[in-house]
N, C-alpha and C positions, 0 to 999 in steps of 0.2 A: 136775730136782734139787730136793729137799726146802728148805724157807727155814726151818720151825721140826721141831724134834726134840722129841717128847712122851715123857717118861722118868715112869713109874708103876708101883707094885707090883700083881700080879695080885691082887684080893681087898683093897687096901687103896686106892681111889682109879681103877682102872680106868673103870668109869661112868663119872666126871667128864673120862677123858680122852680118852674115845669121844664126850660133848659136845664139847668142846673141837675134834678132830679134827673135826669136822661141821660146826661153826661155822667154821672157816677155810675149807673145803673150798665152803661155799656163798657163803663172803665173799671168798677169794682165786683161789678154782680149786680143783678135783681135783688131787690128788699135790702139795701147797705143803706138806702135813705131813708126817712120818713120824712112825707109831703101830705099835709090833713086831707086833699081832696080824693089822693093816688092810696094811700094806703090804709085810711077808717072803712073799713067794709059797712057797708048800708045794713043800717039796724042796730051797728053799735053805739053804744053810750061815747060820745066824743070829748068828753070831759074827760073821763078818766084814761080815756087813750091819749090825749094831748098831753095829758101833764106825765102821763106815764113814759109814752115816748119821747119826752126831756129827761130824764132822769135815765133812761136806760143809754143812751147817746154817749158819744165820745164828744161829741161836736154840734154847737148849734152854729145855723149859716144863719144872720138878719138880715133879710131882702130890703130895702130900702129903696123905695121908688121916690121919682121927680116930686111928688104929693105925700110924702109919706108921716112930714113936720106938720103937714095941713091938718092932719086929726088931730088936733089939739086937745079937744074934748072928748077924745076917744084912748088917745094915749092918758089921761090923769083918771080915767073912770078905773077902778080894780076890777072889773069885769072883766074888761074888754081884753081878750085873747089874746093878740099879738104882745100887749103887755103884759098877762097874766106867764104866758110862755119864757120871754126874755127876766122874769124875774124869778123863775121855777130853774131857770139855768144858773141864773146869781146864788140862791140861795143853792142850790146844790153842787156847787163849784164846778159847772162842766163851761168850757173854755167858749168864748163866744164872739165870731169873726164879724164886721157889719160888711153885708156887701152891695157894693152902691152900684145902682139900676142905672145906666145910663149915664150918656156925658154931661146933661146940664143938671145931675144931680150931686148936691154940695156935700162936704162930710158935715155931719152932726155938732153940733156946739150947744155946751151946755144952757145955756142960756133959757135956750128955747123947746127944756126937755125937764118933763118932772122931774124933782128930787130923787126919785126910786129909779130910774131911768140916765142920770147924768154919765153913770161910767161906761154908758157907751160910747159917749165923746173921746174919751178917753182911748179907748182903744184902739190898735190899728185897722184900718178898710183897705179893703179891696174894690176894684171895679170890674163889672162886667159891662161893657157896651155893646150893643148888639150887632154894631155895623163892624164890630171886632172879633165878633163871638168867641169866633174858634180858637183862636191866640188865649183871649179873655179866660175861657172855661178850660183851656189843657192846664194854664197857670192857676186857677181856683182850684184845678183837679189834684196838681203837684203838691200846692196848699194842703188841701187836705190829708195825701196820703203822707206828708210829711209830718201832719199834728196826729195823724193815726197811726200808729207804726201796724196795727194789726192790717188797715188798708195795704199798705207796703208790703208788709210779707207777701199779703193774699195775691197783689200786682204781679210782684218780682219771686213769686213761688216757681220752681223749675217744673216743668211737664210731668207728670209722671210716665215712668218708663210703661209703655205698652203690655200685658197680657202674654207670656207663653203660648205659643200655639196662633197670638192673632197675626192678620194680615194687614199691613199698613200701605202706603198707597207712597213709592217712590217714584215715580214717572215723574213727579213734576207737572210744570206747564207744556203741554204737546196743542198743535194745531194740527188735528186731524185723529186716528182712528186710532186708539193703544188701547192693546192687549194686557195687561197683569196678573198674573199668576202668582201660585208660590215657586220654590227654586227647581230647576227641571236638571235632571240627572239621564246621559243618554241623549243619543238624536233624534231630533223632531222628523217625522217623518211627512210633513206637511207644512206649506206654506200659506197664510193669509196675507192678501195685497191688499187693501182700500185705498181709494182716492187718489189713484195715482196718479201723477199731471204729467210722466213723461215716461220714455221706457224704462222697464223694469226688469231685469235681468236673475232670476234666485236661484239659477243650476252653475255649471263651470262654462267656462267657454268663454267667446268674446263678442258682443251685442252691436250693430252697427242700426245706423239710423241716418234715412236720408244720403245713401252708402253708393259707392259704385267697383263693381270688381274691375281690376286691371293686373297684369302679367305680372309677376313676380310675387304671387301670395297677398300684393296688396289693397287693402281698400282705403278710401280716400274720401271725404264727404265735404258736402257743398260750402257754401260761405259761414264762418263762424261755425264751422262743427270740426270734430276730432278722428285723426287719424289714429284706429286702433289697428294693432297690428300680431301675431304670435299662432304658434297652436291653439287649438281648442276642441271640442268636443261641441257639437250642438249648434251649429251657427244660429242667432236668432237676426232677422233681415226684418226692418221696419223698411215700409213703401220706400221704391226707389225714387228720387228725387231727379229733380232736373241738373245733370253734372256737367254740363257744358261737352266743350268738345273732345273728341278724344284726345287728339292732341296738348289739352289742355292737361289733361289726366296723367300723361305719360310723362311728363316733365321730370 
């Protein structure tokens, strides 16, 4: 069932209600809106989906475009939809926000609005500007999960805890090559390396790189590298490097 009902004139505010409809849709779920062009399946009777889908609604959004006062003749006709809609909401008491398209579009004043039409003036609007959007639409989104509390739970519902037996993915963000398994009991008796940009050492012992041997057990490496030094098992020797003099080394 639909939570908010999106009422807009084709050509005067549509765009903005195709945002609108997208914004809910990625913030509450799929099918939380109804939008007559996104949600009548082709073939159905659109009369009784429209009015049906007002009645079933928590909330109707009125899209109000720059032009929207300019159907004059279209808002006093009983026909005409956008009117038939916004008064299928009055008489069924579902709460009804007007949301104004754009910055040179003005709020409503009775004046210049049918009799059956006047308590939209009345009521508070909202803006969505486009050169705003994102701001605009997180605050229409707040809007409404705040006039929906069913939206709200459904937003701020905690996860549900995972399945016995399944496997969920702790690693996190890694750059480069991870392994995940379930939990391992016992020694691996095997090593996987990928990508490795520099030496890589996975038995006991001590790894020299860029190394040169000199008297006393010690090795010693060129500019900006480390002197490793102790027992070990296994020496592993990366290419000797250029280490200067011996003298130098003996220091």
């Amino acid at each position: 069932m639909p939570d908010v009902f999106i009422n807009y004139r084709t050509g005067d505010g549509n765009d903005i209600a195709a945002l609108i409809d997208n914004e809910l849709a990625n913030r509450f779920g799929k099918d939380r809106a109804f939008r007559a062009s996104h949600s009548i399946p082709p073939g159905s009777a659109y009369p009784d989906a429209l009015l049906m889908g007002v009645r079933r609604s928590a909330l109707v959004l009125v899209v109000i475009g720059p032009d929207w006062l300019n159907f004059q003749s279209r808002l006093h006709d009983a026909e005409d939809w956008v009117r038939k809609e916004i008064m299928e909401a009055f008489d069924c008491g579902v709460p009804v926000v007007p949301v104004l398209a754009g910055r040179r579009t003005e709020r409503l004043s009775k004046e210049r609005l049918p009799d059956e039409l006047a308590r939209l003036a009345e009521l508070q609007s909202v803006r969505l500007d486009t050169q705003n959007a994102e701001a605009d639409l997180k605050r229409l989104g707040d809007l409404v999960a705040e006039m929906v509390p069913e939206l709200y739970d459904l937003e701020h519902a905690e996860a549900a805890p995972p399945d016995p037996g399944s496997v969920s993915n702790s690693t996190g963000t890694v750059s480069g090559t991870a392994v995940q398994s379930r939990d391992f009991a016992g020694d691996l008796n095997s090593t996987v390396i990928n990508g490795s940009a520099g030496p890589v050492h996975s038995g006991r012992g001590n790894i020299y790189q860029n190394s040169h041997h000199v008297s006393g057990g010690r090795h010693y490496s060129g500019d900006g590298m480390t002197n490793i030094e102790g027992d070990h098992r296994g020496d592993i020797r990366h290419r000797f490097g250029d280490t200067g003099s011996s003298g130098d080394d003996e220091r």
